[in-house]
N, C-alpha and C positions, 0 to 999 in steps of 0.2 A: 677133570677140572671143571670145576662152576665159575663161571666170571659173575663181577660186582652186578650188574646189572638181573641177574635173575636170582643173587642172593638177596639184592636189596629189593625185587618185589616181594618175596615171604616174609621180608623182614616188614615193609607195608602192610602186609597182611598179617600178620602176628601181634605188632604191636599194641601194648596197654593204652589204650587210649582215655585213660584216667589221669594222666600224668599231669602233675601241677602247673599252672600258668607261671611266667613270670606277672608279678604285681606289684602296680608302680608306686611312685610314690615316698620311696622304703629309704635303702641307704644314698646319700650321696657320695660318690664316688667321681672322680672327671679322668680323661686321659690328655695328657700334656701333649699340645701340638709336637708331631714328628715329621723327619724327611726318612719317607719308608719307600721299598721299592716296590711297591703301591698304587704310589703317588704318580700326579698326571703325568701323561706321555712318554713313560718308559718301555711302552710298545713290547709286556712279556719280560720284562730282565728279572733272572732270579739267579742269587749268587750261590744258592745249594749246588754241591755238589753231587753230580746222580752215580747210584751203583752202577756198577760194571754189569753190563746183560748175560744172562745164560751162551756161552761158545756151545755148540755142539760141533760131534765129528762131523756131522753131514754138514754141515754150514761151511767148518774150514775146508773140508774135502772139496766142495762146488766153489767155496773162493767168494761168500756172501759176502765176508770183512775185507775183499779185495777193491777197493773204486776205483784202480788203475786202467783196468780192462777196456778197451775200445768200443764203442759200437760196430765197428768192423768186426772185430774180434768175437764180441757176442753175437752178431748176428753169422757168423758163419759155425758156430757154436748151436745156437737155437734151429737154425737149419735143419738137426741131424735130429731134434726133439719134434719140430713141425707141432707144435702146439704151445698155447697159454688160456692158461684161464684166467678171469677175473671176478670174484665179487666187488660190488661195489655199491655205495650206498646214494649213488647218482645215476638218475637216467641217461647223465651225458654219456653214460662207458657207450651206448650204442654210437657215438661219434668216436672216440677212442677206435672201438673193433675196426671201423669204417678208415677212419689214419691209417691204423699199423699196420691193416692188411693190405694199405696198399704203397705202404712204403717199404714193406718187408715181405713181398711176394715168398709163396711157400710157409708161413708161419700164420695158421689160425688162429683168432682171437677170441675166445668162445668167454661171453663176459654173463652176467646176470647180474639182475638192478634190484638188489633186496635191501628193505628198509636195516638201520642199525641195530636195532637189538637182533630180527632176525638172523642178520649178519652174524652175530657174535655166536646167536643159539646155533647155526647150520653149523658153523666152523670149528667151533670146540665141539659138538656133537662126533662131527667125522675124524675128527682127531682123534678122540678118545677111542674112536672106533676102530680107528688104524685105517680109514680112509681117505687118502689123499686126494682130496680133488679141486682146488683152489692152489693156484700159484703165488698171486696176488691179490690182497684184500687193502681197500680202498676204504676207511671210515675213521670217526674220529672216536677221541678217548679224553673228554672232560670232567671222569668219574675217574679217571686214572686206573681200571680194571686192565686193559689194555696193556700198558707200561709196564704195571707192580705187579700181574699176571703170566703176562703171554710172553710179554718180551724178558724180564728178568727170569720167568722160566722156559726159555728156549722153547715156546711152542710159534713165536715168529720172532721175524729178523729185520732189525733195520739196513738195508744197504744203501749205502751212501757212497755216488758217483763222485772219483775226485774233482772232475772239472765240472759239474754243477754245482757242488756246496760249496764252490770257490766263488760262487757267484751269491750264496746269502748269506750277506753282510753279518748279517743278528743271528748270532750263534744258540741263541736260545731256541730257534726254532728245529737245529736242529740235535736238542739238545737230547732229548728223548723219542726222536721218530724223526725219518725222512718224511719233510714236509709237502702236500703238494701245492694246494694255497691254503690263506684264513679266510672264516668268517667270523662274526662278531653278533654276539646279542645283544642290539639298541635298544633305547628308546625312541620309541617316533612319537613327532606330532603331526595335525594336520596345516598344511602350509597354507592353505587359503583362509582360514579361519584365522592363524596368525602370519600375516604375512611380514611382519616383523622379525622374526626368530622364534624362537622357542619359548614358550610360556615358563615353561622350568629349565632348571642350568643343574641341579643335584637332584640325589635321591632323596636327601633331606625333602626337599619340599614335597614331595609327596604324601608328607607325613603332616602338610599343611591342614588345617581345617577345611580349607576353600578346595583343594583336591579329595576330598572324603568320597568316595564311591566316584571317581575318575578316572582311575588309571587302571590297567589291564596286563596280567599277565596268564600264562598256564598253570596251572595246578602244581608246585613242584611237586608231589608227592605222585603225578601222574608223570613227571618229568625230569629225567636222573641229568641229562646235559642241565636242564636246570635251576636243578637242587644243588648238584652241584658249583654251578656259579655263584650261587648266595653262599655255597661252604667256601668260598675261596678268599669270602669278605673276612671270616671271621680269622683268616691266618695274622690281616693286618688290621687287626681293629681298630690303630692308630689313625688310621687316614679319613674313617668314619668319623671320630670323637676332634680332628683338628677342622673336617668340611662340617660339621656341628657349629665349631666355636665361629667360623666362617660366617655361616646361613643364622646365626640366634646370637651372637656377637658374648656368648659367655658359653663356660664350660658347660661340658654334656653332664646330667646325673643320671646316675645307674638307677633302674627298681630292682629287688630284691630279685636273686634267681638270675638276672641278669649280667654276667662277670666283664663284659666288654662293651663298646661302645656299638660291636657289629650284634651284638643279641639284642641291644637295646632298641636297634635301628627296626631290625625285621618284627621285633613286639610290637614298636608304631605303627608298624607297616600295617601289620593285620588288623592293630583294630581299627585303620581309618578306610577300611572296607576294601581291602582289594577285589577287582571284577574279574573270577576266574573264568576260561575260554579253555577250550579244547585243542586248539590249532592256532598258529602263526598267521596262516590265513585266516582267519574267523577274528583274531586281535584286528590287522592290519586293515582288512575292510570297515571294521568298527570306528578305526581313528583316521583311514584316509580316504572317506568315500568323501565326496563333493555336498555341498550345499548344507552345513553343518553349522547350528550358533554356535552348539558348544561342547566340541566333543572331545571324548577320551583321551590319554595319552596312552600307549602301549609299549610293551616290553617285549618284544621279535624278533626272528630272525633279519639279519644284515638283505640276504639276498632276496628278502621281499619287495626293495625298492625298486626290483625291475617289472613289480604290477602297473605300479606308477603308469604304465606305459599299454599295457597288455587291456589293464582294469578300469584306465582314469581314474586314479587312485591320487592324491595330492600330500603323498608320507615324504617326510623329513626327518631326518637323524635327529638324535639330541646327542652332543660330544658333551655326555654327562660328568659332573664330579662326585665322588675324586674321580671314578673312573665307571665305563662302561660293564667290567668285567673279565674273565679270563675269554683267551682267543679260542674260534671252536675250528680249530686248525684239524682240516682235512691231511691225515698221513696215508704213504706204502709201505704195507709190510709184503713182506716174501714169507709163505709156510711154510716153518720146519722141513724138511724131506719131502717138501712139494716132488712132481714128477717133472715139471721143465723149467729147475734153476737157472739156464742162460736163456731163455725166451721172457723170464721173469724179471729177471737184470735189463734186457732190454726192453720192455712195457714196463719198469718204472723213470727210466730214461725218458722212453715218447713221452710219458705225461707227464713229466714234470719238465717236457720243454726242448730235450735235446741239450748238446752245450752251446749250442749259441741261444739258447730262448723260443726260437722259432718255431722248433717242432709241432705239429700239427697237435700232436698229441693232448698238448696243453691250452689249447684255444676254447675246447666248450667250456672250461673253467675259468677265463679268464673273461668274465662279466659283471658289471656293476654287482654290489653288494658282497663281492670277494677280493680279495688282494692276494697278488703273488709275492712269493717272499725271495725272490731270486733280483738282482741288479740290472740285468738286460733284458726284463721282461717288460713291456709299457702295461699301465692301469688302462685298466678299463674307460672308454668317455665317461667324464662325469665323478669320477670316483676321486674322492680326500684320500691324499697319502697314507698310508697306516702310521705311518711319524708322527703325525698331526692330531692323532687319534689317542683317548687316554683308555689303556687296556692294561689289566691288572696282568701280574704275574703267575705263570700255569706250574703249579709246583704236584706233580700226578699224585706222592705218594702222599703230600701232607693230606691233600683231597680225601683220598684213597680210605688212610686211616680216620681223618675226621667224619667221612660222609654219615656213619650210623646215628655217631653223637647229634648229630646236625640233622638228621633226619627224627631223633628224637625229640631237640628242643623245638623243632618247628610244629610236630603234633600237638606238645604244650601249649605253644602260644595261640592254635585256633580252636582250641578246645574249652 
């Protein structure tokens, strides 16, 4: 099995990079203001329906589609295995191993902190290999490889505790994966410089003349959580072409080559110079160091607001329109015919909190620039509701199958 992620770097590397711009100018075209679920503050609703996942005998056999099971129960279960493993694509699992071993004496937590694609390459690597050695892997999936790969082909397993997913409310999260919290791709600005609010309120305005070579993002073609957030605009092009009529108080027109209002969006985009950066970090210190006339706005990770603090850093959200983007929701999976299915059952328990919230497990995660998505968990100090928050909806497989196309109109438009 190949996942998206190292098909779409050949496919990087392969591609014709002759391929025609959109160019403007051409036909006019508009799209009629819509109420899409898109649109602000729907916090992720999407009313597809998702395939049913890969069942295997080993899954039913260990009781993975079971979430009746106790913590008692599994852990005098994982007892008789005395081990788990973890990948995970956060430093915190070394607080994670440090919890469960000491609220689950006898049971080892043997974790490793590898970045996500590495993640993806170890795990389907020993897979294929018939090596089992990950119980639980800890990463997200905003390319929908994960989803329309692994989990539709029985190579991992969502399990889903029943008295914790009775605790989040929004079904959406865990609609394709047990979730452990979100993060979110903002915009920041720097709050000293405006300490008013936010210079911009949409992404239209970026497309401003007075923002030409202002605002910052990563490379998406370096960046598949990336690329993929921009493919997820063009599912509802609608809500692009009504915050158009919004932000210019008349309809959007199309140029040629361009069929939506979200193609049309990302052609502005580029030619009004976007500042590409390598890092999240390398954006963030750009738009929130101190002492600034006039500086950039950037497009970063959520949980960089906690430099703010470490860096003196002076970043601020922008609760962009229509919307910030799809959620970059950290899930757990369980592998296939892992070797300790109930020590695995109970380490995705710890970390997602226990049923009462409290578990130790789930406190390195629950820090400003992340939100938990369970009802008995508090936010972090400081942290806006994800309610309050406008985030598009995560639909893995439209991603999934658009990502190539999308990765092709974007080579166009900077070439």
């Amino acid at each position: 099995m190949k996942t998206r992620n190292i098909l779409m770097l050949v496919l990087a590397i392969c591609l014709i990079f002759n391929a025609s711009a959109c160019t403007s100018g051409s036909s006019a075209s508009q799209q009629a203001p819509a109420t899409s679920a898109a649109s602000a503050g729907n916090n992720g609703a999407d009313s597809t329906t998702a395939p049913e996942p890969a069942v295997t005998d080993w899954a039913v056999e260990n009781r993975i589609d079971d979430g009746s099971q106790t913590t008692e129960e599994l852990y005098e279960l994982a007892k008789e295995e005395g081990k788990v493993v973890l990948y995970s694509i956060s430093s915190r699992c070394v607080k994670v191993k440090e919890s469960f071993e000491a609220q689950y004496p006898g049971i080892t937590c043997e974790v490793y902190d590898i970045s996500q694609n590495e993640l993806l390459e170890k795990v389907t690597r020993e897979y294929e290999a018939g090596v089992r050695n990950a119980d639980v892997i800890h990463l997200k999936d905003q390319e929908g490889s994960i989803y329309t790969e692994m989990i539709l082909g029985g190579m991992v397993h969502n399990y889903y505790p029943d008295d914790i997913v009775a605790t989040i409310e929004n079904t959406n999260y865990t609609k394709y994966a047990m979730p452990l919290y979100i993060e979110l791709s903002q915009w920041f600005y720097n709050a000293e410089t405006y300490p008013d609010g936010p210079p911009i309120d949409s992404w239209w305005d970026l497309t401003r003349p007075e923002w030409k070579g202002k605002f910052m993002m990563q490379n998406p073609l370096n960046d598949m959580s990336l690329l993929a957030n921009l493919t997820a605009f063009t599912q509802y092009p609608e809500v692009l072409a009504e915050d158009y009529e919004r932000e210019f108080g008349e309809p959007i027109t199309l140029s040629d080559k361009c069929p939506t209002a979200a193609h049309e969006f990302f052609k502005r985009l580029v030619e009004n110079d976007i500042i590409y950066t390598s890092s999240s970090d390398e954006i963030c210190e750009a738009v929130g160091t101190t002492g600034q006339a006039d500086p950039p706005v950037g497009y970063a990770s959520s949980s960089k607001i906690r430099k703010n603090e470490s860096d003196g850093w002076v970043l601020a959200p922008i609760n962009m329109l229509p919307n910030t983007g799809i959620p970059a929701q950290n899930n757990m999976y369980i592998v296939n015919e892992c070797p300790h299915p109930n020590a695995a059952k109970l380490l995705v328990r710890w970390m997602a909190g226990e049923s009462d919230g409290k578990g130790g497990g789930f406190s390195p995660f629950n820090t400003l620039g992340g939100w938990p998505v369970r009802n008995n968990v508090a936010l972090a100090e400081g942290s806006t509701p994800l309610e309050e928050l406008r985030v598009a909806p995560f639909d893995p497989e439209f991603i999934y199958q658009s990502f190539p196309q999308f990765n092709d109109f974007w080579i166009s438009i900077i070439n």
